[in-house]
C-alpha positions in Angstrom: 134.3 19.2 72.8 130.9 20.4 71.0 131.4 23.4 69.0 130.3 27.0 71.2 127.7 27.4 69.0 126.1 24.5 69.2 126.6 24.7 73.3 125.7 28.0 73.1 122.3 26.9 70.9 121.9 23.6 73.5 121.9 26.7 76.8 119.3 28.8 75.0 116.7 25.6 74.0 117.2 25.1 77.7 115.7 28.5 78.8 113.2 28.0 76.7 112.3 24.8 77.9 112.3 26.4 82.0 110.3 29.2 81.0 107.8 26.7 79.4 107.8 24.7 82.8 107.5 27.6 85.0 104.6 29.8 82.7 101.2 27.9 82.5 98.8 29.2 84.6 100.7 31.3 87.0 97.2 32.9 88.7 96.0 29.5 90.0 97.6 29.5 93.1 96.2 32.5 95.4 98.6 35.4 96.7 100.7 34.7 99.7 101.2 37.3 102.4 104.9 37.9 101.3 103.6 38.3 97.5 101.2 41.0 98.6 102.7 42.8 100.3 105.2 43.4 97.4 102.8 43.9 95.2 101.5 47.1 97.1 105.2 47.9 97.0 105.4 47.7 93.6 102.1 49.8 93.2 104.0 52.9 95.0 106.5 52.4 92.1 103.9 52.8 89.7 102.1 55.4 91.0 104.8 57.6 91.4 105.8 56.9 94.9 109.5 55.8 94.4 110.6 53.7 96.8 111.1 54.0 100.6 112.7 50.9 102.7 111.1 49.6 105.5 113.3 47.0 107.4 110.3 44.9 108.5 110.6 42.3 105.5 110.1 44.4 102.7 113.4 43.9 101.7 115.4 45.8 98.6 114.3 47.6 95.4 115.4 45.2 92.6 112.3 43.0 92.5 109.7 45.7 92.3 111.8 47.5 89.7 111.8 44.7 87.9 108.2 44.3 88.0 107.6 48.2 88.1 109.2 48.1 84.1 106.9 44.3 83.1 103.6 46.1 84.2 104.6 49.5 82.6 104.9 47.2 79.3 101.6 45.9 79.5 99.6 49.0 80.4 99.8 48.7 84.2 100.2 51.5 86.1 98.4 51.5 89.3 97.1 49.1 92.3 93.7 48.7 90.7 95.4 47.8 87.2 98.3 45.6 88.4 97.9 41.8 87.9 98.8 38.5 89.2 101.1 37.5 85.8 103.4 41.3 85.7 104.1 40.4 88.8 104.9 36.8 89.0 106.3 36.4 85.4 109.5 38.9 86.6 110.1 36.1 88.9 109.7 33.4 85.5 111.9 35.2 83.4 114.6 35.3 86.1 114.3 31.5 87.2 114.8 31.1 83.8 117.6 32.6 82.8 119.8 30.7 85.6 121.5 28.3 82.8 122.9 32.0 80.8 125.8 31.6 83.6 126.7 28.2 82.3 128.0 29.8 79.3 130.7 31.5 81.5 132.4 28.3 81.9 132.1 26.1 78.4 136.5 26.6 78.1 137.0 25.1 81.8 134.5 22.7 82.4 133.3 19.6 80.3 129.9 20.7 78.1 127.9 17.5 79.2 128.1 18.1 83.1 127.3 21.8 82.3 124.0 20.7 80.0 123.2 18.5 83.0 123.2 21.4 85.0 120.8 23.4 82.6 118.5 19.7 82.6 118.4 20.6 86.6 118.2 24.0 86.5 115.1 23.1 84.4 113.1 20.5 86.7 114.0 21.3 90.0 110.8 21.3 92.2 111.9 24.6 94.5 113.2 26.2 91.7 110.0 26.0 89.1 108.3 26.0 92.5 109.4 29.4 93.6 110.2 30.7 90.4 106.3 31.3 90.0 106.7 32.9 93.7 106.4 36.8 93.5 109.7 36.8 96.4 113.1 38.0 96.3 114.6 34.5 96.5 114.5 33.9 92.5 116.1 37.1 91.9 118.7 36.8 94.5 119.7 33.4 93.6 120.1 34.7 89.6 122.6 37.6 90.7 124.4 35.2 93.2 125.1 32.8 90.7 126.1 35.1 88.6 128.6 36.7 91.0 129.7 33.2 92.1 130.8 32.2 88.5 132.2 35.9 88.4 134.4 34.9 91.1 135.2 31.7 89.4 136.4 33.0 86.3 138.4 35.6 87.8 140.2 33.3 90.0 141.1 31.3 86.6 142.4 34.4 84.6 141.8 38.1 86.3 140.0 40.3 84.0 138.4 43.8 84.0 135.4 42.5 82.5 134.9 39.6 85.6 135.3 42.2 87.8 132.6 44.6 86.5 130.0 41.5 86.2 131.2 40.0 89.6 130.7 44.2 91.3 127.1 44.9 89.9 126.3 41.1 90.6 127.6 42.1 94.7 125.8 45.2 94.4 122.6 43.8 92.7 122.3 41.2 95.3 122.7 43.7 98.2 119.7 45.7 96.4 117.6 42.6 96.6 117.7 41.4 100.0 119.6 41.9 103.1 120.8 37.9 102.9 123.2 39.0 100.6 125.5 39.8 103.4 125.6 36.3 104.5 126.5 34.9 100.9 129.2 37.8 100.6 130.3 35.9 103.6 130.3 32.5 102.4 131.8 33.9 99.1 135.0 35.8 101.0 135.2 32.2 102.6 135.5 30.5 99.8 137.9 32.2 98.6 139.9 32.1 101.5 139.9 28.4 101.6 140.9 28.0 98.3 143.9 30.0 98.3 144.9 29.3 101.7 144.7 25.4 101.4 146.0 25.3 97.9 149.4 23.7 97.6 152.3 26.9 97.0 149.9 29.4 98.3 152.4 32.1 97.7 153.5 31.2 93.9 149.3 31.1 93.4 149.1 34.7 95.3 152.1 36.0 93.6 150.4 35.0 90.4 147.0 36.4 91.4 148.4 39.8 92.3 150.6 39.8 88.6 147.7 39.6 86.8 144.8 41.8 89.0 145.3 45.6 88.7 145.6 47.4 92.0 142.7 49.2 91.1 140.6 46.4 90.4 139.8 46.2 94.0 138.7 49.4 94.7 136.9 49.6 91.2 135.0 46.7 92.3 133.7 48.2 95.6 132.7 51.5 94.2 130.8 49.7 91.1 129.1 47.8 93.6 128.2 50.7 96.1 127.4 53.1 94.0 124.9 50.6 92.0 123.1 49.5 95.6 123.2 53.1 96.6 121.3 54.1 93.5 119.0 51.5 93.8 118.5 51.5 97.4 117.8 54.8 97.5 115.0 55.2 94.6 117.7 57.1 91.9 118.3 59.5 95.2 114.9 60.2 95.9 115.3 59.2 99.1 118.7 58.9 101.0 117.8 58.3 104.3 117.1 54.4 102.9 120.3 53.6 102.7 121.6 54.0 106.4 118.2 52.7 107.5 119.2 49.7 105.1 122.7 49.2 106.9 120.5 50.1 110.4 118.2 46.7 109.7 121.0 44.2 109.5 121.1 44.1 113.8 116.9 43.4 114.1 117.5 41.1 111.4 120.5 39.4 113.6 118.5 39.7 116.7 115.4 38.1 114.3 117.6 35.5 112.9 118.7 34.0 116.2 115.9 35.1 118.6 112.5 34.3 116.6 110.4 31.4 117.8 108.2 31.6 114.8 110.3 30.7 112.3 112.9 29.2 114.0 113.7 25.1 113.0 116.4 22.6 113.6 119.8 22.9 112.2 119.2 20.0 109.8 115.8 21.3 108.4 117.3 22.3 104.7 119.2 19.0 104.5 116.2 16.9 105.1 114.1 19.2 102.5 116.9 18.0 100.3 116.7 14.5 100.8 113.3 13.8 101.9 109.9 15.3 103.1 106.7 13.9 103.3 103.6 14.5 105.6 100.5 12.2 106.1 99.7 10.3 103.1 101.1 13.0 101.0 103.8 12.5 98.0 108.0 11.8 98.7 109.6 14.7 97.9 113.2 15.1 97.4 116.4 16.5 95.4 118.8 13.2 96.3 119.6 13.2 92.8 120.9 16.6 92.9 122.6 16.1 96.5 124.1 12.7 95.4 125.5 14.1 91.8 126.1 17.2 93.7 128.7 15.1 96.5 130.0 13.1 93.2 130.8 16.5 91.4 132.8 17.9 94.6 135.4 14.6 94.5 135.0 14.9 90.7 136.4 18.9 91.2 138.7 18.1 93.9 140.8 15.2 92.9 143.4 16.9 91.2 147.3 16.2 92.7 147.8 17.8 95.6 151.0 19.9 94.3 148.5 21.2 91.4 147.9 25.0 91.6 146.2 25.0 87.9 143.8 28.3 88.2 140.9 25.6 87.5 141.7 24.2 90.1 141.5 26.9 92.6 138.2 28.1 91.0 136.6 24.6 91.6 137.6 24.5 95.2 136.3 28.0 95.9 133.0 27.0 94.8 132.9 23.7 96.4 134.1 25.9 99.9 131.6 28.6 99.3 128.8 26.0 98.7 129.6 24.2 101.8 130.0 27.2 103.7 126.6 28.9 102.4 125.1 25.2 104.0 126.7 25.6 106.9 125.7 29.3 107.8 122.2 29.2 106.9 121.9 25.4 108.9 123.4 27.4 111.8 121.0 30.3 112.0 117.5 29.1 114.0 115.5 31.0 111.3 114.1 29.5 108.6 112.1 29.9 105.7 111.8 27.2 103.0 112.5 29.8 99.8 115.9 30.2 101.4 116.8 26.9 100.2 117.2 28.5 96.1 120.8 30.1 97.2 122.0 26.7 98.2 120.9 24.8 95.3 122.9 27.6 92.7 126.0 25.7 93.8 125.0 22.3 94.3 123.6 22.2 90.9 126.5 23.9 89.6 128.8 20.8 91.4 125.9 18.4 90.5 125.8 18.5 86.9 130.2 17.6 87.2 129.1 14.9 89.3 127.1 13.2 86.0 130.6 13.5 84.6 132.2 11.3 87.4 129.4 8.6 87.0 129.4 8.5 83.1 133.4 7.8 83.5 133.2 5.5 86.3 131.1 3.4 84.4 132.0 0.8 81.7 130.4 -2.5 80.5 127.1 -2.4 79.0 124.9 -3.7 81.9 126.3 -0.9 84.1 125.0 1.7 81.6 121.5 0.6 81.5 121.4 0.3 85.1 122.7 3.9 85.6 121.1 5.2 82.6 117.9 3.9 84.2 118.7 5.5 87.6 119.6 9.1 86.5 115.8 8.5 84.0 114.3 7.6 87.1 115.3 10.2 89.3 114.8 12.9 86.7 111.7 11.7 86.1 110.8 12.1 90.3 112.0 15.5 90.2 109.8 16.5 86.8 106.5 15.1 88.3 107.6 16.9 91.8 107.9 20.4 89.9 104.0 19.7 87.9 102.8 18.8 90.7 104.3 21.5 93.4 103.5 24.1 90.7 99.7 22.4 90.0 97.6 20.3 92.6 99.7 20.5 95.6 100.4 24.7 94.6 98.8 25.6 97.9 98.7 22.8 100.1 100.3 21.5 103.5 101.3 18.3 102.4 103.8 20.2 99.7 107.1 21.5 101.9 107.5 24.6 99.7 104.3 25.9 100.8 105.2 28.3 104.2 101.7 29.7 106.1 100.1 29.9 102.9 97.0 31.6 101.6 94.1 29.4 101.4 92.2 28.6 98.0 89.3 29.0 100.4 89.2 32.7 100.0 88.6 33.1 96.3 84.9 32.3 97.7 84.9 35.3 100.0 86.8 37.7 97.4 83.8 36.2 94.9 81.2 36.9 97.2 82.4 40.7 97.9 82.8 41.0 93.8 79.0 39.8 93.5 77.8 42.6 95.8 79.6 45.2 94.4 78.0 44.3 91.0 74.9 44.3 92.4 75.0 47.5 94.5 74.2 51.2 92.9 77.8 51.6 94.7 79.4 48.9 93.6 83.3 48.9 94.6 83.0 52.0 96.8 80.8 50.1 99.1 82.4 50.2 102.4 83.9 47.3 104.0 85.9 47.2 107.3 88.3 44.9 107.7 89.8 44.1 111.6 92.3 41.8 112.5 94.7 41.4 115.6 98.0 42.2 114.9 97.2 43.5 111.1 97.0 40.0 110.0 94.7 40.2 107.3 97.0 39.9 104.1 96.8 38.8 101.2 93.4 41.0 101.7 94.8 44.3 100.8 96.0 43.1 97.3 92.6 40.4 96.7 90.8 43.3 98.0 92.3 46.1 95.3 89.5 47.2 93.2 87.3 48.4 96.6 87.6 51.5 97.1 86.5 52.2 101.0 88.3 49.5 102.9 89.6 50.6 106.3 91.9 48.4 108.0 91.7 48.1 112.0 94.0 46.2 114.6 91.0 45.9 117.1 87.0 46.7 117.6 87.3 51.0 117.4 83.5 51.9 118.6 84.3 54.9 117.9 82.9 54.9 113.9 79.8 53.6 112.4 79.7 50.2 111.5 80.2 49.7 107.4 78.0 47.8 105.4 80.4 44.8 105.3 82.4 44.4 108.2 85.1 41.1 107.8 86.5 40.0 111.4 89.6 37.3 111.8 89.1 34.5 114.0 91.0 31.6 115.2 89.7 28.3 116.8 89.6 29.5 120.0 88.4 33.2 119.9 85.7 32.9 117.1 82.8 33.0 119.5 84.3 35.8 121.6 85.4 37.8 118.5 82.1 37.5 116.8 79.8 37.9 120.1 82.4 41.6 120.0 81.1 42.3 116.7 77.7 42.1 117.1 77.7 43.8 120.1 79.8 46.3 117.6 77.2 46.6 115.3 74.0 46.9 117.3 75.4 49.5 119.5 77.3 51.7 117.0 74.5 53.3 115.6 72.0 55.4 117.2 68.7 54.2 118.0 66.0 53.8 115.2 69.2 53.5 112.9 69.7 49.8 113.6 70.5 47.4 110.7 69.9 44.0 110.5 73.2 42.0 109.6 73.7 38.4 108.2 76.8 36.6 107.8 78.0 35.8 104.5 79.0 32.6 105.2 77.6 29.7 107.5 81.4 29.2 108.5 84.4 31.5 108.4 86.2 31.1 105.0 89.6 30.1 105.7 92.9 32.4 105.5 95.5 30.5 106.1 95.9 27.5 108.6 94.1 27.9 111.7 92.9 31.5 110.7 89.4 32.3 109.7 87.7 35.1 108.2 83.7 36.0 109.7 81.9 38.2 107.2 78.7 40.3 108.2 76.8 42.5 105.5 74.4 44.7 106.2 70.4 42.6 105.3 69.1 44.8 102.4 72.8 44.5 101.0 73.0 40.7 100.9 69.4 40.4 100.1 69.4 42.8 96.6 72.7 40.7 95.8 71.6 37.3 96.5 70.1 36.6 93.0 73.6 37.2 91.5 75.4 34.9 94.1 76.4 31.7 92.7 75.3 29.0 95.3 
């Protein structure tokens, strides 16, 4: 067994080596709708606003905090000021870190399955992938794996200082993102299992309650509510967000099993996992991880079955709670790729004890090379998947990570707007409408930032005068209609002998996402002063 130090040395070159995967050039890829929106959440933070909980995806506090104290360290402070890397680097330095729990279990596991689970900690494509994704995935996944090796170590020896890190894990997750109550689930599960299936189950709960405290238990819940509490409740600035918290959890139910939108077949995860690929597009997959990952449960499971070693009851909760996290989120018709990072904790975890398995299965010479050359190989697959998920395929369909994302398309109509506010005596208080059905016009909002007169509309409001750039979304089949609207919008809105003459920007709309398209119109003498500074 290596020395700690040197393990210890091994974990940290490892961290160093994911953040180095995950940091180049974390502005290429434009904003997605989720990652705006936070990012106006996180500009209440900074401004002073504290935080207020809406259940309509916004999700928990511990994210924008996070980002809230990186911005404040590099001079940020407000909407205008907040940038693309303090905002996606929180969600770097936390994909990052994910190995630091492998140091929990150097006495009870063998040091070269746990390196191989820093190597894949390292490469996987959804983790570097969504690890430069300003979502509350990364984080969660970092505080559930650090509450599932909590759990782990307790279950081995019980100890006050397990039970603190376990609790503000629990209540950290809880703060992130109302998932948490399903891997609370799985976790209870798992621990059920492994107790109740274990051969003696009363010696093993006899020794459990000998060496766990009564008032562990109840420490444990009150560490863990009062930490979501605080957080939940911006320092208790605002109370009411805690019931309206607890309150969301039946829309979320209702959203989980009732919305069409998002809703996929039960299997959708598992193929992710072991293959994807649209059109001519690259083979993605994590087989080596799922394969290792099956490996490493018979490799954590083949004890004797009259063995109640606390190792082994801590290997078979994890292998029941990784099982039952697959199972619940398989079950539940809703489904977002991103949600695929709280599976892979424990599969890696079980993946890098599968290496163990193979490297003692095999023998002779030949049979090293040829798995020696398979592991290379696969490792190798899953390193160009991550460069290129994170590079050329950052924003496109044919990646499976990508989810109703922005398109690069609208740099040219954020450039276009930036043009003619440099060329206008105004410049970013000119004043631009924006109107889209339903409010769908993010990422605009945070693209949009340094404008200062942008009004937002759900439909056509006659009502006000037409601004000098008005920015309409269309589809495929209402573009003619909706433009036709905003002509007739323009023409009419202002009184007669105050008519301007309006061009579009753009011979086509500049695409928002898949199937949604975004008409400009600016008002003549606006586009024609500019036109000399717009780049062809």
């Amino acid at each position: 067994m290596p020395d700690r130090r040197i393990f210890t040395l091994l974990l940290v070159l490892s961290i160093l080596a994911a953040f180095a995967a995950r940091l180049p050039n974390l502005a290429r890829r434009p904003m997605h709708t989720d990652e705006a929106v936070h990012a106006v959440k996180t500009a209440e933070l900074l401004q002073g606003r504290g935080f207020q909980y809406d259940p309509l995806d916004y999700h928990g506090p511990t994210l924008y905090y996070s980002a809230w104290l990186n911005a404040r360290l590099q001079g940020a402070d407000d909407l205008q000021s907040l940038q693309v890397r303090h905002l996606r680097l929180v969600t770097v330095i936390y994909g990052s870190l994910l190995s630091i729990w492998l140091l929990a279990l150097f006495r009870h596991w063998r040091p070269l399955g746990l390196l191989a689970s820093a190597a894949l900690f390292i490469i996987s494509p959804p983790l570097v992938y969504y690890s430069r994704y300003y979502i509350m995935e990364t984080v969660l996944l970092f505080f559930q794996l650090g509450f599932t090796v909590a759990i782990m170590r307790y279950l081995i020896k019980p100890s006050a200082r397990w039970m603190v890190i376990g609790s503000v894990c629990l209540g950290l997750m809880f703060a992130t993102k109302e998932t948490a109550l399903l891997l609370a689930a799985a976790a209870s599960l798992g621990v059920v299992l492994a107790i109740g299936m274990a051969p003696g189950r009363r010696e093993l709960l006899k020794r459990l309650r000998a060496g766990s405290p009564r008032w562990h238990l109840p420490a444990a819940a009150l560490i863990s509510a009062a930490l979501f509490m605080t957080l939940i409740s911006s320092f208790g600035a605002h109370p009411e967000n805690i019931g309206a918290y607890f309150s969301s959890f039946g829309s979320y139910l209702q959203s989980g099993f009732a919305n069409p939108i998002h809703a996929k077949p039960w299997y959708y995860y598992g193929k992710m996992l072991i293959f994807s690929q649209w059109g001519d597009g690259p083979v993605w997959s994590e087989i080596l991880t799922l394969v290792l990952a099956v490996l490493g449960v018979y490799g954590l499971t083949r004890v004797r079955r009259s063995s109640q070693a606390p190792e082994a009851v801590a290997n078979h909760f994890l292998v029941w709670n990784t099982l039952a996290l697959l199972v619940l989120f398989s079950l539940i018709p809703y489904k977002t790729p991103w949600n695929i990072l709280v599976l892979l904790g424990g599969m890696i975890l079980l993946a890098g004890q599968g290496l163990v398995v193979v490297l003692q299965a095999v023998s002779s010479t030949r049979q090293k090379i040829v798995t020696g050359a398979l592991l290379l190989g696969g490792l190798a697959h899953l390193g160009w998947q991550s460069a290129a998920a994170s590079g050329n395929y950052a924003a496109s369909p044919l990646n499976p990570y990508v989810y109703a994302h922005t398109s690069p398309d609208l740099q040219r109509l954020v450039t276009r707007l930036q043009h003619i506010a440099r060329s206008d005596p105004r410049g970013h208080d000119v004043p631009i409408q924006v109107i889209a059905s339903e409010h769908d016009y993010w990422p605009l909002p945070w693209d949009l930032r340094e404008f200062s007169r942008v009004a937002w509309w759900a439909f056509i409001d006659t009502t006000v005068t037409p601004a000098d750039i008005i920015v309409v979304r269309t589809t495929a089949t209402d573009r003619q209609s909706m433009e036709r609207s905003i002509e007739n919008f323009i023409y009419r809105g202002f009184p007669p002998g105050q008519k301007h003459l309006y061009s579009y920007l753009f011979d086509e709309p500049v695409t928002l996402r898949p199937g949604i398209g975004l008409s400009t119109l600016v008002k003549h003498e606006i586009l024609e002063r500019a036109v000399s500074d717009i780049e062809p």
